[in-house]
N, CA and C atoms of all chains as a GROMACS GRO file, in nm:
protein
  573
    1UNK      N    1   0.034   1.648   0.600
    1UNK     CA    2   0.118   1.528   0.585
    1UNK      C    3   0.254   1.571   0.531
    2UNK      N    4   0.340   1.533   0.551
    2UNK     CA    5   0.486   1.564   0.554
    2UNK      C    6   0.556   1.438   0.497
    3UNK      N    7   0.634   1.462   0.407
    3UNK     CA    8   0.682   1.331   0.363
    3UNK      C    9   0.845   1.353   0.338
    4UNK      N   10   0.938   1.241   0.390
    4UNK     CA   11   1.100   1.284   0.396
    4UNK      C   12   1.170   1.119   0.335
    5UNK      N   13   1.241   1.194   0.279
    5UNK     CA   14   1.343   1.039   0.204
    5UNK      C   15   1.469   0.973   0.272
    6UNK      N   16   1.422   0.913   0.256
    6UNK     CA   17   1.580   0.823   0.330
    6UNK      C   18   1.639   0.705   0.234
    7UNK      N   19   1.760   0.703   0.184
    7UNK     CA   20   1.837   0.588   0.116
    7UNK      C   21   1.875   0.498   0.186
    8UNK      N   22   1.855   0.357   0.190
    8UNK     CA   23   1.884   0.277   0.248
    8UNK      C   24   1.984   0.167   0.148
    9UNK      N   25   2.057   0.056   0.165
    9UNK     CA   26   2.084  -0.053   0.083
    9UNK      C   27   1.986  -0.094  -0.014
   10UNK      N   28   2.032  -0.073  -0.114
   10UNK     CA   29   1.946  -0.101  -0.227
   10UNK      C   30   1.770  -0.043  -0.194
   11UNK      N   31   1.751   0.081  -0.104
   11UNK     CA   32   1.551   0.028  -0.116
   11UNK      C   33   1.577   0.210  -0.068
   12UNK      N   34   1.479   0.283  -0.111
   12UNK     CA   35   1.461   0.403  -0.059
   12UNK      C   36   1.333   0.374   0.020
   13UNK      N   37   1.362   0.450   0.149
   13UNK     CA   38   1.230   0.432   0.224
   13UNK      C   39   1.140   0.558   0.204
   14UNK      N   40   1.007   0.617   0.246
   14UNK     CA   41   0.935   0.696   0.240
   14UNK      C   42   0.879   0.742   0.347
   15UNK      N   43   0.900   0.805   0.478
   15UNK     CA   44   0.830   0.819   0.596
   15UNK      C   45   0.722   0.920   0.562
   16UNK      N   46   0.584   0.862   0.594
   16UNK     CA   47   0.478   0.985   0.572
   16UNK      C   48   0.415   1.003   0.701
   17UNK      N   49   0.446   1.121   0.756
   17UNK     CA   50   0.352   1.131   0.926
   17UNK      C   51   0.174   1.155   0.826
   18UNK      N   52   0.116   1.047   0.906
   18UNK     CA   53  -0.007   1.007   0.844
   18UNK      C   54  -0.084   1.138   1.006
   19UNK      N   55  -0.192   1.224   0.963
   19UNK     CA   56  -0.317   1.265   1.027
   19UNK      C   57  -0.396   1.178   0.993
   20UNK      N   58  -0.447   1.126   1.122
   20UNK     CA   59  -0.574   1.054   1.126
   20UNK      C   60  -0.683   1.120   1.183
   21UNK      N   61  -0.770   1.137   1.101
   21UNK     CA   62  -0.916   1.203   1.222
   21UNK      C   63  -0.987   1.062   1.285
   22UNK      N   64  -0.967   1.023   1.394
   22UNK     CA   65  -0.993   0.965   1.509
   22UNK      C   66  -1.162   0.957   1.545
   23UNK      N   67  -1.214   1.105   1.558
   23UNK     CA   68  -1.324   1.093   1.587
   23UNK      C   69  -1.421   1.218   1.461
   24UNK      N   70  -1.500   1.178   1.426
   24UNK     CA   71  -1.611   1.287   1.299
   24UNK      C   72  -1.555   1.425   1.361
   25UNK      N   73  -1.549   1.478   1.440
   25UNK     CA   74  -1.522   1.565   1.452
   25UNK      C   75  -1.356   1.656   1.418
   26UNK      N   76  -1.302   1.549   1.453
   26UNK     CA   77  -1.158   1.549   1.390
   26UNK      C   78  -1.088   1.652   1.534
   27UNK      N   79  -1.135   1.585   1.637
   27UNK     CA   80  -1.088   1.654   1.789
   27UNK      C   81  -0.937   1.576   1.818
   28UNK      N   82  -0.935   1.416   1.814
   28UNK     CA   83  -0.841   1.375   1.863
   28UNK      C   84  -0.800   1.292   1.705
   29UNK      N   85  -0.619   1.335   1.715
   29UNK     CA   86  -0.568   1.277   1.576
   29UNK      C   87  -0.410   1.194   1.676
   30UNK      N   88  -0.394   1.136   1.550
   30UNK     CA   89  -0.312   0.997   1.591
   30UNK      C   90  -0.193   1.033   1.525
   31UNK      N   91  -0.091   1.045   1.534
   31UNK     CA   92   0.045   1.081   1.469
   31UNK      C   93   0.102   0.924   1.439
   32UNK      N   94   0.124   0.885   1.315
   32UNK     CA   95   0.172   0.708   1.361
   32UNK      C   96   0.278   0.805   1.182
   33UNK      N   97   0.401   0.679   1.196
   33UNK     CA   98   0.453   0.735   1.110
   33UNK      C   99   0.453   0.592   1.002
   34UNK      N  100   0.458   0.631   0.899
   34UNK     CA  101   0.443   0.524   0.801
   34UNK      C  102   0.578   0.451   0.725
   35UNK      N  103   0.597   0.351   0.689
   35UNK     CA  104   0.709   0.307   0.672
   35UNK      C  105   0.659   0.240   0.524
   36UNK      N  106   0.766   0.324   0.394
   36UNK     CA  107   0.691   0.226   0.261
   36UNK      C  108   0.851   0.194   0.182
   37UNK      N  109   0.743   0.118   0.110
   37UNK     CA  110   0.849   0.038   0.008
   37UNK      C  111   0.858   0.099  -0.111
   38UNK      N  112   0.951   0.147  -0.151
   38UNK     CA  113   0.981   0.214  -0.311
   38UNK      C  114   0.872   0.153  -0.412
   39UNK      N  115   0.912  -0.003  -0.410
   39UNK     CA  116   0.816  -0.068  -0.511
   39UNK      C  117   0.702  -0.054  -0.510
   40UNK      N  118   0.641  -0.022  -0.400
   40UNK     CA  119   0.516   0.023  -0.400
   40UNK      C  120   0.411   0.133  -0.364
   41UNK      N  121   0.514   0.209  -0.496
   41UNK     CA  122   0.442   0.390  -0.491
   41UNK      C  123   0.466   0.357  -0.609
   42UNK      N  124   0.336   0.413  -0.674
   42UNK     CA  125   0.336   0.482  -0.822
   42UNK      C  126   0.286   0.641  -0.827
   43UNK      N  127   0.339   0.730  -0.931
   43UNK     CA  128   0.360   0.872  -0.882
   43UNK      C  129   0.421   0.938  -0.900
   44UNK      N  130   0.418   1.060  -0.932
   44UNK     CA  131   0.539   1.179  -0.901
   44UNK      C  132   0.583   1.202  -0.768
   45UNK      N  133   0.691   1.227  -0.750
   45UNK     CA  134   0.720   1.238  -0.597
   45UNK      C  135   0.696   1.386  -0.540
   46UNK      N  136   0.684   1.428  -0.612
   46UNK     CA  137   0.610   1.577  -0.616
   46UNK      C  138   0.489   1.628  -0.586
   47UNK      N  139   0.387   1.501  -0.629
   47UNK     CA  140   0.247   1.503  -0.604
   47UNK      C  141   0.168   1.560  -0.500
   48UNK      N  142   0.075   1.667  -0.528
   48UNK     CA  143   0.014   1.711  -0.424
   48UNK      C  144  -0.080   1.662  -0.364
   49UNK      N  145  -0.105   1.534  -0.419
   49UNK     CA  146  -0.221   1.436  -0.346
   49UNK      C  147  -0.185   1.297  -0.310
   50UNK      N  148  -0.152   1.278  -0.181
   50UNK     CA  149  -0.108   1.130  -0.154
   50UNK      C  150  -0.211   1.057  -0.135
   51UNK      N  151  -0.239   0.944  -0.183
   51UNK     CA  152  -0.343   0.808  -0.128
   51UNK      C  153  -0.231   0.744  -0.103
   52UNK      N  154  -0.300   0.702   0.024
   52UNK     CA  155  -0.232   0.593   0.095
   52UNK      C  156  -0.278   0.500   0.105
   53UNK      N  157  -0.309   0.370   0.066
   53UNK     CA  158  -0.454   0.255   0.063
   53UNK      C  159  -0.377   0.112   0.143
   54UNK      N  160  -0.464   0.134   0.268
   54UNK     CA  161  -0.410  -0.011   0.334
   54UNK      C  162  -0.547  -0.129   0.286
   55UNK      N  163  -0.473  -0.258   0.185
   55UNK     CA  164  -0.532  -0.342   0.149
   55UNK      C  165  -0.508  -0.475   0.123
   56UNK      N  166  -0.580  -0.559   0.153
   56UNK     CA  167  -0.540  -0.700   0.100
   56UNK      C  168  -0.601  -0.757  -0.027
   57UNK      N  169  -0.528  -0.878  -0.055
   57UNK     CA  170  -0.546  -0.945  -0.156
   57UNK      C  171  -0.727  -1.074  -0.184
   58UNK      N  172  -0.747  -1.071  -0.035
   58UNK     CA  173  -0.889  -1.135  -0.037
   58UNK      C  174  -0.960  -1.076  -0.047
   59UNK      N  175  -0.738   0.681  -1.307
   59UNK     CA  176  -0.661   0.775  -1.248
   59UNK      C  177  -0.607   0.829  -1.346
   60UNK      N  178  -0.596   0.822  -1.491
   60UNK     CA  179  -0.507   0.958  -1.571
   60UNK      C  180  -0.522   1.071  -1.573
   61UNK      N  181  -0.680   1.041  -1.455
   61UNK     CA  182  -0.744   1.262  -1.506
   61UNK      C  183  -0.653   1.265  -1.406
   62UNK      N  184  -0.549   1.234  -1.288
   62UNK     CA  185  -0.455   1.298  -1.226
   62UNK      C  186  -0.327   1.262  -1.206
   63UNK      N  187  -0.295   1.224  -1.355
   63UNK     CA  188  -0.144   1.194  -1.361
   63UNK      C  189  -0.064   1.318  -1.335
   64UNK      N  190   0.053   1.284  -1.240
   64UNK     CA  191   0.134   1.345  -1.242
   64UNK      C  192   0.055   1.406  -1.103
   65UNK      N  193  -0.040   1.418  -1.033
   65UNK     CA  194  -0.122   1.525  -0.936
   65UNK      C  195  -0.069   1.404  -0.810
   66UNK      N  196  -0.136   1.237  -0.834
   66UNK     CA  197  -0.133   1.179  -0.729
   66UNK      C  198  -0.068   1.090  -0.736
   67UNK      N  199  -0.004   1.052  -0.596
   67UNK     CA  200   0.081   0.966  -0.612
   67UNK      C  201  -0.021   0.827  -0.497
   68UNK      N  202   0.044   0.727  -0.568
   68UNK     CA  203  -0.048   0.602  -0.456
   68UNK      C  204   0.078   0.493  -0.428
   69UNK      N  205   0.006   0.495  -0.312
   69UNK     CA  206   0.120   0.407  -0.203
   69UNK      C  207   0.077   0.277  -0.130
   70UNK      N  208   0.050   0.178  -0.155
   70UNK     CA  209   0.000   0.027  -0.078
   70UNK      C  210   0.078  -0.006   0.030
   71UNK      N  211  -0.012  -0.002   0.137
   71UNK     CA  212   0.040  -0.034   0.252
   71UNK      C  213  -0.039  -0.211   0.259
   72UNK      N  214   0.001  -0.312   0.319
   72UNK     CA  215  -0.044  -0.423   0.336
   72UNK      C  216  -0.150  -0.465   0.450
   73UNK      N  217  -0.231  -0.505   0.429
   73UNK     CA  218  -0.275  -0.513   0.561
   73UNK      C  219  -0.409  -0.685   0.504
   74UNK      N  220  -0.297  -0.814   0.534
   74UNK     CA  221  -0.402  -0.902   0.548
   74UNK      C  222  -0.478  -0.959   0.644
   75UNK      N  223  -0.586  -0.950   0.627
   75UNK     CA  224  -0.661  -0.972   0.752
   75UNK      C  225  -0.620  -1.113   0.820
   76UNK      N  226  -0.696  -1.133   0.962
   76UNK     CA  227  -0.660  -1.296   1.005
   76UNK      C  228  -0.712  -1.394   0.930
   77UNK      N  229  -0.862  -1.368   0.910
   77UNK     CA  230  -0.947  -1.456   0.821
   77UNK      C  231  -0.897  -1.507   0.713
   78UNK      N  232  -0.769  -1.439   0.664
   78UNK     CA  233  -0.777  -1.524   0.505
   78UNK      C  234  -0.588  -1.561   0.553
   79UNK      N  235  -0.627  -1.726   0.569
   79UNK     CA  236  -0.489  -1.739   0.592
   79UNK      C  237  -0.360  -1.766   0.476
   80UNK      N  238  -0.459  -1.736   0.389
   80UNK     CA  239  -0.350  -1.754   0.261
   80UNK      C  240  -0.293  -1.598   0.245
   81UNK      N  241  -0.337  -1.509   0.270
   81UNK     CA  242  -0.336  -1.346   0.235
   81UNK      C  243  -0.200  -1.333   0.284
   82UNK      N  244  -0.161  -1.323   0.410
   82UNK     CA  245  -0.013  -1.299   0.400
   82UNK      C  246   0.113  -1.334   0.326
   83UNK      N  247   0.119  -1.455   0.320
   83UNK     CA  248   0.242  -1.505   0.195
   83UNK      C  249   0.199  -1.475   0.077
   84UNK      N  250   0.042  -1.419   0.021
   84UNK     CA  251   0.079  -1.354  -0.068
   84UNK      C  252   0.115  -1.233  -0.058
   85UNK      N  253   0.098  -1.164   0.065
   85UNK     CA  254   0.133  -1.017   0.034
   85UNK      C  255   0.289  -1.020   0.062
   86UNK      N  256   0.364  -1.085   0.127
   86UNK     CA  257   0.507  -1.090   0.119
   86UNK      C  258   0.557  -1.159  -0.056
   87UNK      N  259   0.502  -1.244  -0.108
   87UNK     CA  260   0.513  -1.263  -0.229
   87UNK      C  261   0.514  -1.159  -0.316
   88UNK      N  262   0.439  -1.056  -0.286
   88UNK     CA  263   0.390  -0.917  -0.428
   88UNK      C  264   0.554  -0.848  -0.370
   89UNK      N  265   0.578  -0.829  -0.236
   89UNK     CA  266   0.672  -0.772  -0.203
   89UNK      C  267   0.837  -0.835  -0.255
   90UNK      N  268   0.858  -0.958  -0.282
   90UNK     CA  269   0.926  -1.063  -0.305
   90UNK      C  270   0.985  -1.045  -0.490
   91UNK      N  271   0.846  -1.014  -0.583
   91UNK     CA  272   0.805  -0.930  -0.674
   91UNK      C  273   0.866  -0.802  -0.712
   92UNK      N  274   0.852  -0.739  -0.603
   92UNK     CA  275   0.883  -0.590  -0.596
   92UNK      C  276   1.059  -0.629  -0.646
   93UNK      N  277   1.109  -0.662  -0.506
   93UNK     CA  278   1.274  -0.687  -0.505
   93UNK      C  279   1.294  -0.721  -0.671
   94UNK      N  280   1.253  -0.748  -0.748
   94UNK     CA  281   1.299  -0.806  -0.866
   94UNK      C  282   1.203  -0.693  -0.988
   95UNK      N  283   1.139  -0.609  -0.937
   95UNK     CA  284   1.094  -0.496  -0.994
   95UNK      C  285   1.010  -0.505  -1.068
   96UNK      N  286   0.896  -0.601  -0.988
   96UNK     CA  287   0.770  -0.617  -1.072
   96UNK      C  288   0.630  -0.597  -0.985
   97UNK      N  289   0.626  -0.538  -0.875
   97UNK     CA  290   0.555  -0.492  -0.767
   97UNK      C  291   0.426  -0.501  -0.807
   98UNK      N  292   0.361  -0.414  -0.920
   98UNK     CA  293   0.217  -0.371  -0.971
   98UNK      C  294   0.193  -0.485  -1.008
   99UNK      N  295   0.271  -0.564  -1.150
   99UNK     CA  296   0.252  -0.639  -1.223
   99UNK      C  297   0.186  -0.790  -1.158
  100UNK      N  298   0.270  -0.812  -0.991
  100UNK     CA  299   0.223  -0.896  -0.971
  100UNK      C  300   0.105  -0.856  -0.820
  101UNK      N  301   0.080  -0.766  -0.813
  101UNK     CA  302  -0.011  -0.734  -0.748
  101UNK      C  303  -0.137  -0.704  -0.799
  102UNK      N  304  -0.151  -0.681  -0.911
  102UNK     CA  305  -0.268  -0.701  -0.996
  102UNK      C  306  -0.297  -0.821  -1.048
  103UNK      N  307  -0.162  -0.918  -1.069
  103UNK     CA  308  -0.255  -1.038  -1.024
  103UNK      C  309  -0.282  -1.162  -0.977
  104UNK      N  310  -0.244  -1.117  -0.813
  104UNK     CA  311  -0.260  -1.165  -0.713
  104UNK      C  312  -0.473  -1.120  -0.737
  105UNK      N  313  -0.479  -0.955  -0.753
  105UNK     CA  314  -0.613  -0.924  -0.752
  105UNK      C  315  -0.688  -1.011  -0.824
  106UNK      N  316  -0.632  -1.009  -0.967
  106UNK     CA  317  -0.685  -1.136  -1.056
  106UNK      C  318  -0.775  -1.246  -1.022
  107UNK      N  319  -0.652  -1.348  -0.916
  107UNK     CA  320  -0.664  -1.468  -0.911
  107UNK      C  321  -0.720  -1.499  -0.753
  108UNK      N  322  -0.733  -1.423  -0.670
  108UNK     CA  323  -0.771  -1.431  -0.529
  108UNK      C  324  -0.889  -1.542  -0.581
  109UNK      N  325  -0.892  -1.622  -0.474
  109UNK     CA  326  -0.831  -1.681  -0.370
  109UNK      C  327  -0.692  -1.747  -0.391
  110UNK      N  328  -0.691  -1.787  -0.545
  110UNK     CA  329  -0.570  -1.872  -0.510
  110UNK      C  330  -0.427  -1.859  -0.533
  111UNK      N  331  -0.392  -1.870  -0.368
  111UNK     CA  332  -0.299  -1.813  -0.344
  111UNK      C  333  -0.206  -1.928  -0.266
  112UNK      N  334  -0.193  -2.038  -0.299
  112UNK     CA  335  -0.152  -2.169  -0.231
  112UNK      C  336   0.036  -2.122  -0.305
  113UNK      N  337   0.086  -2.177  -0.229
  113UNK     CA  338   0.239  -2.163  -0.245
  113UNK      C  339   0.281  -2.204  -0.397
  114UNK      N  340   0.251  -2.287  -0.463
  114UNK     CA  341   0.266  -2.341  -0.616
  114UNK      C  342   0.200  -2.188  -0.699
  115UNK      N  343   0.075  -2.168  -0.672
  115UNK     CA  344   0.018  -2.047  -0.741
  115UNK      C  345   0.083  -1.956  -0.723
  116UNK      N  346   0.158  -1.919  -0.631
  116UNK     CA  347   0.216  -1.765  -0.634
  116UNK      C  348   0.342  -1.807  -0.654
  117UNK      N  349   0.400  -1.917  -0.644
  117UNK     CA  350   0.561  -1.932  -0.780
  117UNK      C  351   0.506  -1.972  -0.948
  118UNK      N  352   0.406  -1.957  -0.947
  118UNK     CA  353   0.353  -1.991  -1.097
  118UNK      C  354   0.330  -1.862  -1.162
  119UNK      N  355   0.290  -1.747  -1.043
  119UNK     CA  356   0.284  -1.606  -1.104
  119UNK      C  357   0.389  -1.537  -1.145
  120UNK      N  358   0.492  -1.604  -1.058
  120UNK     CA  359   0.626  -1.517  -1.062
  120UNK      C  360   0.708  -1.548  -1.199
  121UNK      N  361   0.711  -1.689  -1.168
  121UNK     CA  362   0.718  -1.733  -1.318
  121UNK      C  363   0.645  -1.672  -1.449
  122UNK      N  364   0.558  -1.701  -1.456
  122UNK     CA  365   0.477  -1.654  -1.579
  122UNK      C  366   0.523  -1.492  -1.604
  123UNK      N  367   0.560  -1.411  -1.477
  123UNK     CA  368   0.568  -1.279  -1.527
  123UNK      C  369   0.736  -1.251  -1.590
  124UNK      N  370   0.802  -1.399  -1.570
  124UNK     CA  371   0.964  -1.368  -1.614
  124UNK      C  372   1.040  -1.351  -1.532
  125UNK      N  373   1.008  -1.364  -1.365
  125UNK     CA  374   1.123  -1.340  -1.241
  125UNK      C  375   1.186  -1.481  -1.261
  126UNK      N  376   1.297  -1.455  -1.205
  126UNK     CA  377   1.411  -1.492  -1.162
  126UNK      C  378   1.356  -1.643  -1.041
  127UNK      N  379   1.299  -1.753  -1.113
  127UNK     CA  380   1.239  -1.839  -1.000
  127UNK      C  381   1.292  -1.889  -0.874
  128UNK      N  382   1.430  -1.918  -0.887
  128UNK     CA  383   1.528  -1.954  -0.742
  128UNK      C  384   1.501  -1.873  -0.657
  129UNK      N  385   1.545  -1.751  -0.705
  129UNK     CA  386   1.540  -1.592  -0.660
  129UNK      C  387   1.390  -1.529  -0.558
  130UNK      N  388   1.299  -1.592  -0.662
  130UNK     CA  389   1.166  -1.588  -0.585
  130UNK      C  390   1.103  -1.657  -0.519
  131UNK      N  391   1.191  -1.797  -0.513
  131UNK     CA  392   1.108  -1.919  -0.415
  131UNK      C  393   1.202  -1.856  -0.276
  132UNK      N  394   1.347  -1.805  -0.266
  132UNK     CA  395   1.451  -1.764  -0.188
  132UNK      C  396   1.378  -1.658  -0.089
  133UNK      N  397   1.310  -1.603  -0.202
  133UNK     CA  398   1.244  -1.526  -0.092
  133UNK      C  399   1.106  -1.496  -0.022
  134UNK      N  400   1.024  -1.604  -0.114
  134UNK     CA  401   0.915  -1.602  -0.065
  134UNK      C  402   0.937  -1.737   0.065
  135UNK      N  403   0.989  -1.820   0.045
  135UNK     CA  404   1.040  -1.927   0.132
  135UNK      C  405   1.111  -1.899   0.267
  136UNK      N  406   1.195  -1.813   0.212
  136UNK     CA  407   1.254  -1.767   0.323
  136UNK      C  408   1.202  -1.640   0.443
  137UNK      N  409   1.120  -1.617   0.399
  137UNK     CA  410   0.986  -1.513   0.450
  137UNK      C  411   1.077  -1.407   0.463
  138UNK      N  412   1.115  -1.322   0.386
  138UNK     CA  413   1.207  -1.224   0.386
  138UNK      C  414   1.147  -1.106   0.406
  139UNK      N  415   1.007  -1.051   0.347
  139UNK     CA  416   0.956  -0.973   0.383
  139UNK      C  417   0.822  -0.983   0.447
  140UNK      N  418   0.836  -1.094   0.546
  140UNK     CA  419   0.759  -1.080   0.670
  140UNK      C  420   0.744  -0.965   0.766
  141UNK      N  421   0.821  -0.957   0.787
  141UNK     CA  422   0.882  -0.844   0.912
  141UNK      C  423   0.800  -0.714   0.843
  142UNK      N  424   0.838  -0.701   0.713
  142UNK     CA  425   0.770  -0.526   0.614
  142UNK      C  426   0.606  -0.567   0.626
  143UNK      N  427   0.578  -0.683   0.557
  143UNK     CA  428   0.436  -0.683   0.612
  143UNK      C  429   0.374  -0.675   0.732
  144UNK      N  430   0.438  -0.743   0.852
  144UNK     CA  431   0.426  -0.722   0.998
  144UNK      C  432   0.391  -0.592   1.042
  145UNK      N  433   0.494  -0.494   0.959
  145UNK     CA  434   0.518  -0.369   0.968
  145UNK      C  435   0.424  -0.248   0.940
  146UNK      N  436   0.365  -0.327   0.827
  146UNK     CA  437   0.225  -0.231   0.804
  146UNK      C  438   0.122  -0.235   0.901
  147UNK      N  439   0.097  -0.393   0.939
  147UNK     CA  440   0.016  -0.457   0.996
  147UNK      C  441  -0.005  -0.357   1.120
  148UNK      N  442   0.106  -0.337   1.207
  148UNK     CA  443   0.104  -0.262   1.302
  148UNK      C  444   0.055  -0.143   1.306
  149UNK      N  445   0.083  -0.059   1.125
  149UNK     CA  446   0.111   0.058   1.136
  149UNK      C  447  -0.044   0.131   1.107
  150UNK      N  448  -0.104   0.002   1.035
  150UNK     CA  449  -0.299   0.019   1.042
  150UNK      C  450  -0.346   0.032   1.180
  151UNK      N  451  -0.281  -0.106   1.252
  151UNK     CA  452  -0.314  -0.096   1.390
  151UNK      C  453  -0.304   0.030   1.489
  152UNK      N  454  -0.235   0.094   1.492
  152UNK     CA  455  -0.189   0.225   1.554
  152UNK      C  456  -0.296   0.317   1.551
  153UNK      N  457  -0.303   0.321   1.336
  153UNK     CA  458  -0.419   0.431   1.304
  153UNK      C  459  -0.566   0.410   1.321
  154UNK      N  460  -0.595   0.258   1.398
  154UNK     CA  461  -0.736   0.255   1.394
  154UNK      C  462  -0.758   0.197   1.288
  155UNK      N  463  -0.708   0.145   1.215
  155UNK     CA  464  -0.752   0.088   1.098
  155UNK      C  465  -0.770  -0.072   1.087
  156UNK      N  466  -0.910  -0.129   1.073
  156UNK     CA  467  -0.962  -0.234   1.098
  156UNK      C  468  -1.003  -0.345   0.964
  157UNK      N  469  -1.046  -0.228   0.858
  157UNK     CA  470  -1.107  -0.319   0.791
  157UNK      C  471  -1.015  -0.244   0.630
  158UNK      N  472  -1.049  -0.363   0.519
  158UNK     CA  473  -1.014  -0.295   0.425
  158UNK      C  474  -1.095  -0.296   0.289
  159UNK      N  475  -1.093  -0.222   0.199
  159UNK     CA  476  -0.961  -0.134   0.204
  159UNK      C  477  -0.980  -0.040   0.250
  160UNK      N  478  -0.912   0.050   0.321
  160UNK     CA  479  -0.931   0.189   0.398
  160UNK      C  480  -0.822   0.280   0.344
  161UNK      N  481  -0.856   0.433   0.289
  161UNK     CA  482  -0.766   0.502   0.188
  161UNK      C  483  -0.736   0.642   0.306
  162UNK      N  484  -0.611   0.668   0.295
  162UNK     CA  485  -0.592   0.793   0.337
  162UNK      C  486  -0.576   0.909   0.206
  163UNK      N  487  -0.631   0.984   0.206
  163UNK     CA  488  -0.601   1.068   0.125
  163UNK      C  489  -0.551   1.154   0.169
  164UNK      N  490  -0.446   1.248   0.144
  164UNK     CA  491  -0.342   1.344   0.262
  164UNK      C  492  -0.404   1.318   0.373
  165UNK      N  493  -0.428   1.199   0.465
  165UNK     CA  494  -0.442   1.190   0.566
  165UNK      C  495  -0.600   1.218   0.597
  166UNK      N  496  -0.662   1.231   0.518
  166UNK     CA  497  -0.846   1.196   0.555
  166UNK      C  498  -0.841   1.067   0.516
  167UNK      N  499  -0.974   1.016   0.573
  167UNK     CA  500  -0.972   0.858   0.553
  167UNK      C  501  -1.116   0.853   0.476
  168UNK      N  502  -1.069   0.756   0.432
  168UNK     CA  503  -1.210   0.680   0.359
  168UNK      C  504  -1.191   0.528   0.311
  169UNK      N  505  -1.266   0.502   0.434
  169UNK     CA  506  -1.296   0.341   0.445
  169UNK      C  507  -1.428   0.276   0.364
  170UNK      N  508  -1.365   0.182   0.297
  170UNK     CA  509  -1.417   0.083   0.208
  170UNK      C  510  -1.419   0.088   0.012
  171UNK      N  511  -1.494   0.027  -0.042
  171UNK     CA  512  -1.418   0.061  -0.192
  171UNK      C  513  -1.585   0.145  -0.234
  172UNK      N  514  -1.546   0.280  -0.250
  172UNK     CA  515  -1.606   0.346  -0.287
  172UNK      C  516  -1.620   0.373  -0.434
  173UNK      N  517  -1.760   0.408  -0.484
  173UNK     CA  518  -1.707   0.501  -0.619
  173UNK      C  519  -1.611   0.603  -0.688
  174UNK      N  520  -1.592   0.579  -0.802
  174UNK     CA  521  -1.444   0.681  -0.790
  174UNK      C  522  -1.526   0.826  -0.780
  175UNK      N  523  -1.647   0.870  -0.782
  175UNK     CA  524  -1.692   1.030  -0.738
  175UNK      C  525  -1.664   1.068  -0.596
  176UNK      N  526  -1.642   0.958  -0.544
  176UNK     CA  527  -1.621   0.987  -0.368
  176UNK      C  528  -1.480   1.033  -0.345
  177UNK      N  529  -1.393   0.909  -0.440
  177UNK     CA  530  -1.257   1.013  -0.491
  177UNK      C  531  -1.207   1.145  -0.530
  178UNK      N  532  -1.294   1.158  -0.636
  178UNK     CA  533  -1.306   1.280  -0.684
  178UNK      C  534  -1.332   1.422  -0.554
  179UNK      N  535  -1.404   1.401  -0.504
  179UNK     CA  536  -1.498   1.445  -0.375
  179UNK      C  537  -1.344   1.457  -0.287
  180UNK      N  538  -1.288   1.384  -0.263
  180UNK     CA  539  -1.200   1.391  -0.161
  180UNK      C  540  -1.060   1.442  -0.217
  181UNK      N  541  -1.037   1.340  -0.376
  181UNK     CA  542  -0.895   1.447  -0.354
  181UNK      C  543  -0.942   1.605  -0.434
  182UNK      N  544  -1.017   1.653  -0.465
  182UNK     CA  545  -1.062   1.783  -0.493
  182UNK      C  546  -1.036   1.894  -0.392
  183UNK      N  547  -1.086   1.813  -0.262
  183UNK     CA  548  -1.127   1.892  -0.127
  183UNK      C  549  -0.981   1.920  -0.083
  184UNK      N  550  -0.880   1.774  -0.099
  184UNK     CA  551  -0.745   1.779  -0.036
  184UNK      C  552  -0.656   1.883  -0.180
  185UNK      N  553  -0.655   1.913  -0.261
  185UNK     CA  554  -0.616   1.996  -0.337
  185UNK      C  555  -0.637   2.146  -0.309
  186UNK      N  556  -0.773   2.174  -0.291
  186UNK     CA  557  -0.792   2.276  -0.217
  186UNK      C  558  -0.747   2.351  -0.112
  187UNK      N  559  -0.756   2.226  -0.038
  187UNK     CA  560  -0.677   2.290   0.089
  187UNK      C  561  -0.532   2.308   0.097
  188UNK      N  562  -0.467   2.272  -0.031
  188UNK     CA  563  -0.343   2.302  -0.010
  188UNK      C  564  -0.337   2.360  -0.076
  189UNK      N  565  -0.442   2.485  -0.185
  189UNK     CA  566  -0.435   2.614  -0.227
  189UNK      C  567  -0.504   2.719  -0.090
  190UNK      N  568  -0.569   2.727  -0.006
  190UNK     CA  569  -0.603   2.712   0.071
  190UNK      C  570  -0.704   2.798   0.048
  191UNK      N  571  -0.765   2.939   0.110
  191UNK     CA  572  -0.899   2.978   0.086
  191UNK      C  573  -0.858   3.063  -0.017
   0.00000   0.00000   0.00000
């Protein structure tokens, strides 16, 4: 996973090219690139372990 | 998480399902939050108070936490960060991602709310590998 900064108007964005293993075997992976919100990373930006948690509120 | 302060960093991507039709305006609400630099504060408790999430309840949170209320009806009203939630929405969609919560850890997945040893288990493994053998 690769992660690059970009400054925008008032908001820094975070692009993380996410690996997905697709199938148990981890044969076919999905390149999708991620788009985040400053406000919602807590962290060193340094960190050698990213969680990424897609979740809702229900 | 303090046994890895400073090791991990965590990142919320949104993703409300169809079923809960209140879930989106709150998740543009936590984001609404954010803009005024209270992101966690009111995303924990949104967690709190689920279900209720009716338009009065989530300007009652904003309030209570000390935002700026014009400011936050402006933008939860004005669906300002629709489009960013939209945005995730898609960006689960892409990865196959159906249900939640579903965690990437450098990009392994682990779907559903596990014990934190399964954590442990995973970011251990992803640490490793970026000392490598």
């Amino acid at each position: 996973m690769s992660v690059r900064r970009f400054s925008g108007p008032g908001r820094v964005y975070y692009i993380l090219l996410a690996l997905l293993a697709l199938a148990p075997d981890a044969t076919a992976l999905a390149q999708v690139t991620l788009t985040v919100d400053h406000a919602m990373v807590r962290g060193p930006e340094g960190a050698p372990v990213t969680i990424v948690e897609f979740s809702d509120y229900q | 998480m303090t046994e890895y302060e400073g090791k991990v960093r965590m990142v919320f991507k949104d993703l409300p399902l169809p079923i809960h039709q209140l879930a989106r305006p709150a998740h543009e609400a936590a984001r609404c939050a954010g803009a005024q630099g209270r992101y966690w504060d009111y995303h924990a408790r949104l967690f709190a108070e689920q279900p209720r999430f009716d338009r009065e309840d989530l300007v009652r949170y904003a309030v209570d936490l000390g935002l700026d209320r014009d400011r936050f009806v402006t933008c939860l009203d004005g669906r300002h960060f629709a489009a960013a939630v939209q945005a995730d929405v898609e960006q689960a969609r892409a990865l196959g991602i159906t249900s939640t919560p579903t965690f990437l850890i450098n990009g392994r997945v682990l779907v559903g709310a596990h014990p934190v040893e399964n954590f442990r288990i995973v970011i251990g493994d992803a640490r490793r590998r970026l000392q490598g053998p």
